[in-house]
C-alpha positions as a Python dict, from the first residue, in 0.01 Angstrom:
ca = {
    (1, 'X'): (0, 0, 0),
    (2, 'X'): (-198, -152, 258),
    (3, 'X'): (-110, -522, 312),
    (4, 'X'): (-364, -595, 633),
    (5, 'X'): (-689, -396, 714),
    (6, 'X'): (-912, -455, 990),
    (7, 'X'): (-1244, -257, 1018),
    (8, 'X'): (-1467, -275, 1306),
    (9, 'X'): (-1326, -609, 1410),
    (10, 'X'): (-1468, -731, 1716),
    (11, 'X'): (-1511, -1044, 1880),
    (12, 'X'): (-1755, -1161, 2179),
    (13, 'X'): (-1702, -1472, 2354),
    (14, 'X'): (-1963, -1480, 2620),
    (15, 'X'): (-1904, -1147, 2685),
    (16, 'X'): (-1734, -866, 2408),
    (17, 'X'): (-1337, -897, 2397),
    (18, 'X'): (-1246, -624, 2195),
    (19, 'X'): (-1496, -389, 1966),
    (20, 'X'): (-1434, -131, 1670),
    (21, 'X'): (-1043, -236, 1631),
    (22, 'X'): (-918, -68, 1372),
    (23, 'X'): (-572, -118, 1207),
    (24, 'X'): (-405, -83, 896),
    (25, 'X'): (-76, -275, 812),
    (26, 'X'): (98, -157, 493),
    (27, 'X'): (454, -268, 334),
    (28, 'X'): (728, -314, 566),
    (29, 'X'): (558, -194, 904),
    (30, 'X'): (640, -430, 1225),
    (31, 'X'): (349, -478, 1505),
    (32, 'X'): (420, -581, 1873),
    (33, 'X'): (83, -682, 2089),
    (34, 'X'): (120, -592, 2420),
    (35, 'X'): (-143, -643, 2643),
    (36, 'X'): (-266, -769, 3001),
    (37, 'X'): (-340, -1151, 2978),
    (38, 'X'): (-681, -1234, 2861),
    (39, 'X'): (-735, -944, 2656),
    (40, 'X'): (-722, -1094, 2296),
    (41, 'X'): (-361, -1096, 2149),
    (42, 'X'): (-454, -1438, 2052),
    (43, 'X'): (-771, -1417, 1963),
    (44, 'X'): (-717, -1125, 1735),
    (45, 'X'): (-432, -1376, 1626),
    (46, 'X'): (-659, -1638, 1528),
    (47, 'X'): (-916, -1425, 1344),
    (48, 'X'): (-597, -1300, 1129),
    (49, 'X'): (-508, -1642, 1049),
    (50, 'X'): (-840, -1770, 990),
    (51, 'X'): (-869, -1973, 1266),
    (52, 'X'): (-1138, -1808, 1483),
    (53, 'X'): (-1449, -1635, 1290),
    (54, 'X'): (-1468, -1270, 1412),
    (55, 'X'): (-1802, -1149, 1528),
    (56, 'X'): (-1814, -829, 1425),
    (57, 'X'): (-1580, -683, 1085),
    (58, 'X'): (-1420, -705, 852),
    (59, 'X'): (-1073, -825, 804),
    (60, 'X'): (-877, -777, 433),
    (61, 'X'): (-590, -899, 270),
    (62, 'X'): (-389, -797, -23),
    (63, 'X'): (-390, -1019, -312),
    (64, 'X'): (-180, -1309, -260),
    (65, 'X'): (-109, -1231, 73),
    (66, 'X'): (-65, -1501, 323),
    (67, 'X'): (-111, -1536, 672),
    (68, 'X'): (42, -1748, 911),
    (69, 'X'): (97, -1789, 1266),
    (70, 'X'): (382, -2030, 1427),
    (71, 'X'): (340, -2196, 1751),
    (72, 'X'): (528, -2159, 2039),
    (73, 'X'): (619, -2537, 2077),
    (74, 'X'): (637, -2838, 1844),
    (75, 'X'): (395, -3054, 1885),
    (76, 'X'): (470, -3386, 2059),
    (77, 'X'): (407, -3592, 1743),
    (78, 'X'): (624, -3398, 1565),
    (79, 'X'): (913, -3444, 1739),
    (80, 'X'): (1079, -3746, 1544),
    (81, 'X'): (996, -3603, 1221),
    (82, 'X'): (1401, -3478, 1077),
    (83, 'X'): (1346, -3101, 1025),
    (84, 'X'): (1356, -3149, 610),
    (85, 'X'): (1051, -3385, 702),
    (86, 'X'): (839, -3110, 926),
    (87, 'X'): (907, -2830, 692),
    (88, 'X'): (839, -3003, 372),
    (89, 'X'): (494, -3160, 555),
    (90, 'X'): (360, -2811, 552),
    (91, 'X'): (332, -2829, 180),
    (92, 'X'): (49, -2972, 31),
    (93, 'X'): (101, -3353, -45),
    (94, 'X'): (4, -3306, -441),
    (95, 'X'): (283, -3003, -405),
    (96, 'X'): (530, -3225, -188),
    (97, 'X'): (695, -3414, -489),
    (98, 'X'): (696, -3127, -744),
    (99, 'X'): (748, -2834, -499),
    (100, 'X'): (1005, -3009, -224),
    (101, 'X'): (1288, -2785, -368),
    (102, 'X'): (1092, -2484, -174),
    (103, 'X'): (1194, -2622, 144),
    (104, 'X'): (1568, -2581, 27),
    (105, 'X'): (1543, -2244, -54),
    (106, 'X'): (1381, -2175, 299),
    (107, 'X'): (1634, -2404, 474),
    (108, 'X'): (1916, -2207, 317),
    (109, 'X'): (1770, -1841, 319),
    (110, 'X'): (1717, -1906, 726),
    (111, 'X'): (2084, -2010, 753),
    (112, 'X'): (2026, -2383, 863),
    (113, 'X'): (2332, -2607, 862),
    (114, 'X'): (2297, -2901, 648),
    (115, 'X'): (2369, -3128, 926),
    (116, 'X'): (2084, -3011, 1091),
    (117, 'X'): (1834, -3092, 776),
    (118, 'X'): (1792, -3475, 855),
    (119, 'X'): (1799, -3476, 1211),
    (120, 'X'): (1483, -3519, 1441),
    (121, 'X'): (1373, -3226, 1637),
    (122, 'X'): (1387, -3346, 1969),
    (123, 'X'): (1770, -3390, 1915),
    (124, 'X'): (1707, -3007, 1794),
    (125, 'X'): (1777, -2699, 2052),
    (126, 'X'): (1470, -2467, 2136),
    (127, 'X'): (1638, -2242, 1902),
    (128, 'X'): (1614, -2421, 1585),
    (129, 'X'): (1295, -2630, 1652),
    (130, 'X'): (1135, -2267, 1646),
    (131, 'X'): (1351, -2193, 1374),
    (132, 'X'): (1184, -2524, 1139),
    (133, 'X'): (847, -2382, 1277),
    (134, 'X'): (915, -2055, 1119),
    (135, 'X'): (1039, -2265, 814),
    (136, 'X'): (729, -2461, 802),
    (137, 'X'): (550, -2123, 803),
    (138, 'X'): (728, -1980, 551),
    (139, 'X'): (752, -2252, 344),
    (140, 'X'): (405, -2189, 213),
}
């Protein structure tokens, strides 16, 4: 079953970055992008995520499938948000109050120690601010 499909895709920013990429993701398959700087890893990236509108293609989705990309860094006005606080902020706010036990489940399926849940991220390692990132991600 084919999770993510891209036909065609292409995108031209001044001049073409990539043309005609194909792919098809399906159930369970893992994807590395390896490529020269400059080339697209990102931008391809940000068309999947529905950040950046591809030129050319088309991209599909399964039903209910969700996309999400995680930065590499927390954002500076993040930082003295606890790490309950961040994660549960990626919910909706009408979801926050109803929902909030979702960021429990996520806190204790990625193995996060309790007595990390309340405190800020800059107090955090690299390590687990990347780990309430992927939280935050998943969260959704």
């Amino acid at each position: 079953m084919s999770i993510i499909n891209l036909r065609n895709l292409g995108v031209t920013l001044g001049e073409p970055l990539f043309t005609d990429l194909n792919l098809t993701l399906s159930k369970g398959d893992r994807l590395g992008l390896v490529a020269a700087n400059g080339t697209g890893k990102s931008t391809l990236l940000a068309c999947l995520t529905g950040e950046l509108e591809q030129t050319t293609g088309d991209i599909t989705t399964a039903r209910g499938c969700r996309i999400a990309a995680v930065a590499q860094y927390v954002p500076d006005d993040r930082l003295d948000q606890s790490l309950y606080d961040f994660v549960l902020s990626a919910l909706a706010p009408e979801q926050q109050d109803f929902e909030g036990w979702r960021v429990d489940v996520v806190l204790d399926d990625l193995k996060i120690p309790f007595d990390l849940h309340h405190s800020a991220l800059r107090e955090l390692s690299g390590g687990w601010q990347r780990t309430a990132m992927l939280a935050a991600a998943w969260v959704t």
